[in-house]
C-alpha positions as a Markdown table, in Angstrom:
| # | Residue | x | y | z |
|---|---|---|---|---|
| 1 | Unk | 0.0 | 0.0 | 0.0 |
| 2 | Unk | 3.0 | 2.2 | 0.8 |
| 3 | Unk | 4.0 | 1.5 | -3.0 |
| 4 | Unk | 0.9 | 2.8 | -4.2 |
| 5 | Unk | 1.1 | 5.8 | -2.2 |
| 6 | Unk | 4.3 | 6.7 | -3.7 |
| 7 | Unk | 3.1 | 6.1 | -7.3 |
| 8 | Unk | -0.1 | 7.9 | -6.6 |
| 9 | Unk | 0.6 | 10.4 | -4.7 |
| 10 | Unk | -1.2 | 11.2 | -1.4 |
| 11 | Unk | -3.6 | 13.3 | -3.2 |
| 12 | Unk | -5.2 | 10.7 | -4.9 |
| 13 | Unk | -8.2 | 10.6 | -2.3 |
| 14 | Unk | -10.4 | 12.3 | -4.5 |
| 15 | Unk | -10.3 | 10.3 | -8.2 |
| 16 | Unk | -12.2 | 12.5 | -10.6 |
| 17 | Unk | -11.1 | 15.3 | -13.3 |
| 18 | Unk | -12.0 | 19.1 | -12.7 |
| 19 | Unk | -14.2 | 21.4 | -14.7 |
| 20 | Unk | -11.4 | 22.7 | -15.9 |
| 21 | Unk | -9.6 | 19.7 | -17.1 |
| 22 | Unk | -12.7 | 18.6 | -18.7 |
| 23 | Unk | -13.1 | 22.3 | -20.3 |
| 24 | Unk | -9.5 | 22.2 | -21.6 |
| 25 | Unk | -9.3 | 18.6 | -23.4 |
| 26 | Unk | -12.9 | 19.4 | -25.0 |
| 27 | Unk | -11.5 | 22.8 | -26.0 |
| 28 | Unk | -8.3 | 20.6 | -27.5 |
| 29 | Unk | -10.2 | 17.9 | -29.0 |
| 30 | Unk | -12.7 | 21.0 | -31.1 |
| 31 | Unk | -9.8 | 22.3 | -32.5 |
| 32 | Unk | -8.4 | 19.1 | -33.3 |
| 33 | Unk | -11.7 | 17.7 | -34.9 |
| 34 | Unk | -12.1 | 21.4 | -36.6 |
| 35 | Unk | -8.3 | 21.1 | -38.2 |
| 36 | Unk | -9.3 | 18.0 | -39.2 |
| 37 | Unk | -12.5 | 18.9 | -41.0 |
| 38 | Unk | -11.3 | 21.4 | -43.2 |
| 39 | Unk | -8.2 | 19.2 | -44.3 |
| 40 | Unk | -10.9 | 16.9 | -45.4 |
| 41 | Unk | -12.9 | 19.2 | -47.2 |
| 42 | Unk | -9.7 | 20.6 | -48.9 |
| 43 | Unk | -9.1 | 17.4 | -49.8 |
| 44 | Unk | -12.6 | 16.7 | -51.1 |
| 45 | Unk | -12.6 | 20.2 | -53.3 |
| 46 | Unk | -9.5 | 19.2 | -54.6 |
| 47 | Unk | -10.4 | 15.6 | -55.9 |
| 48 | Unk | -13.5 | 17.2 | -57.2 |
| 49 | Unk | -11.5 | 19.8 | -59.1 |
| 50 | Unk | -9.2 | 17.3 | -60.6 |
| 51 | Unk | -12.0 | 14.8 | -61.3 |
| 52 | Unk | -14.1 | 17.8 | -63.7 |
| 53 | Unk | -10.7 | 18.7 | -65.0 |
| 54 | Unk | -10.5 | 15.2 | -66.3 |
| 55 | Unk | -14.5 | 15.1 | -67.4 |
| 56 | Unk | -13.3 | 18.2 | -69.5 |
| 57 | Unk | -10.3 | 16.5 | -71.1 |
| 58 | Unk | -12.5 | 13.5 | -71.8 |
| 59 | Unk | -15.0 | 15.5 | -73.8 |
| 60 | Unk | -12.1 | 17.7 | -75.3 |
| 61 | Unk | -10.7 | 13.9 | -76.8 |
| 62 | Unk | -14.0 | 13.4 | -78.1 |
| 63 | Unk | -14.1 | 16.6 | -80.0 |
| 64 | Unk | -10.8 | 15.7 | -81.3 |
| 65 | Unk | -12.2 | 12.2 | -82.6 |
| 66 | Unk | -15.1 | 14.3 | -83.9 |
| 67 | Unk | -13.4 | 17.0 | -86.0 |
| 68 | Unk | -10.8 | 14.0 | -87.3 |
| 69 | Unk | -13.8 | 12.5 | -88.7 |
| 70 | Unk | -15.3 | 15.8 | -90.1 |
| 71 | Unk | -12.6 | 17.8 | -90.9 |
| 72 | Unk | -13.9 | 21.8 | -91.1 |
| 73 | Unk | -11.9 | 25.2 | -91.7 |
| 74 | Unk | -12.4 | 27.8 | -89.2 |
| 75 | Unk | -14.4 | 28.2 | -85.6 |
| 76 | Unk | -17.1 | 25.3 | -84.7 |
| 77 | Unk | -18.2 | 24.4 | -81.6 |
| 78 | Unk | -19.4 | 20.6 | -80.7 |
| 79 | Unk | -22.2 | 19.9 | -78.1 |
| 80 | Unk | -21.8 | 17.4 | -75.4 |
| 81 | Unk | -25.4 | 15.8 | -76.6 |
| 82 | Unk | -24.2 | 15.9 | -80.3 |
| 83 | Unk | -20.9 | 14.1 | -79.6 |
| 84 | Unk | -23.3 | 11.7 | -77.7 |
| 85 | Unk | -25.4 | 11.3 | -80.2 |
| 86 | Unk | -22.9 | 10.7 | -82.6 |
| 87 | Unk | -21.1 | 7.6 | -80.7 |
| 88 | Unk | -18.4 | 10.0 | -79.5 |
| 89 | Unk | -19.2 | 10.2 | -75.6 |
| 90 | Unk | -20.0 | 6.7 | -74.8 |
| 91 | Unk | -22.3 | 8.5 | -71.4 |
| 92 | Unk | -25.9 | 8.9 | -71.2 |
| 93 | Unk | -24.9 | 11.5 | -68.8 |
| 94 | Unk | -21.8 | 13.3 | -68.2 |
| 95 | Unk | -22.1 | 14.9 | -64.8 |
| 96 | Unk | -20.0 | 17.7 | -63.2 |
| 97 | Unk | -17.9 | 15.5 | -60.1 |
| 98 | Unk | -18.2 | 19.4 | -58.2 |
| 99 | Unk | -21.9 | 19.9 | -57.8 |
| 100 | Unk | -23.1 | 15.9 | -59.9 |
| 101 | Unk | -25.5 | 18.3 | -62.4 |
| 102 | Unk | -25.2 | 17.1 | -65.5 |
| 103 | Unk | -22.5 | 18.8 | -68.0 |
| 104 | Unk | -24.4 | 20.4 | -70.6 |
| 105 | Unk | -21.2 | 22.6 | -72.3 |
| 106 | Unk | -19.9 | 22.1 | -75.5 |
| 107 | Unk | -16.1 | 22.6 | -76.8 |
| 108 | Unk | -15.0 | 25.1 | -79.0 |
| 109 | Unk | -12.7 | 24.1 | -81.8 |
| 110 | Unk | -11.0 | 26.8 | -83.6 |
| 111 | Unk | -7.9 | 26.6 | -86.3 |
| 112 | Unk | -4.6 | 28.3 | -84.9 |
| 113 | Unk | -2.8 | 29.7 | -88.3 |
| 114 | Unk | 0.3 | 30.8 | -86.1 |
| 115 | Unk | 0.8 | 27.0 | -84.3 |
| 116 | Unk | -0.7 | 25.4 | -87.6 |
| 117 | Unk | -3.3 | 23.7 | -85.3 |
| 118 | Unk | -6.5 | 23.1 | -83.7 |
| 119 | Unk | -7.5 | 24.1 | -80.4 |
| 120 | Unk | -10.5 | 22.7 | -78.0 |
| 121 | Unk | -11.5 | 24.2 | -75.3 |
| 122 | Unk | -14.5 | 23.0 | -73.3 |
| 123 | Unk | -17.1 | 25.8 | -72.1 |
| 124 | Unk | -20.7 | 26.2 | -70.8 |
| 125 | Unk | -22.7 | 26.9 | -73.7 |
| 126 | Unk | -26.2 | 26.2 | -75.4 |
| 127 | Unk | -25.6 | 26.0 | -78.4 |
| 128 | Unk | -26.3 | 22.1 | -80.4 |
| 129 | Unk | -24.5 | 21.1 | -83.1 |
């Protein structure tokens, strides 16, 4: 029993936490949980961000395939529906990985004299081709 009391301590007669202890690892484990929270919906944002950046290369490919196939002189732009339509986007729906609405854009395809080349660049847009 001596042992104990050494170990212990002789203050040990009363074998609870105070307020005050309580307060300060609830106070320690809200910031902790808080950090924690945001890093995960950093993380989150940023997987969804890279996900639609991906969607938009996808349908940027498929505009490629299109205007190999139908070769045209100047500015055009290509639907997302159209390119479905036509077999190019294998998707009944192409949805946005940020806000899972469904992509409705279309990409722009224009002829750079200077580089000798096309460019595609995927926008929000209404028009159908």
């Amino acid at each position: 029993k001596k042992y104990v009391k050494i170990i212990l301590g002789d203050n040990m007669k009363n074998k609870g936490f105070t307020l005050v202890e309580l307060l300060a690892v609830i106070l320690i484990l809200g910031v902790i949980a808080t950090i924690t929270v945001q890093s995960v919906m950093s993380a989150i944002k940023t997987s969804r961000e890279k996900a639609y950046e991906r969607q938009k290369e996808m349908i940027e490919d498929a505009a490629r395939r299109w205007s190999t196939d139908n070769p045209t002189m100047g500015e055009t732009e290509v639907s997302i529906s159209y390119l479905q339509e036509e077999g190019y986007l294998n998707s009944k729906s192409i949805q946005d990985p940020r806000d899972k609405k469904e992509m409705t854009g279309c990409v722009k395809i224009e002829y750079d004299k200077g580089n000798n080349q096309y460019q595609y660049v995927y926008q929000d847009c209404e028009t159908e081709t």
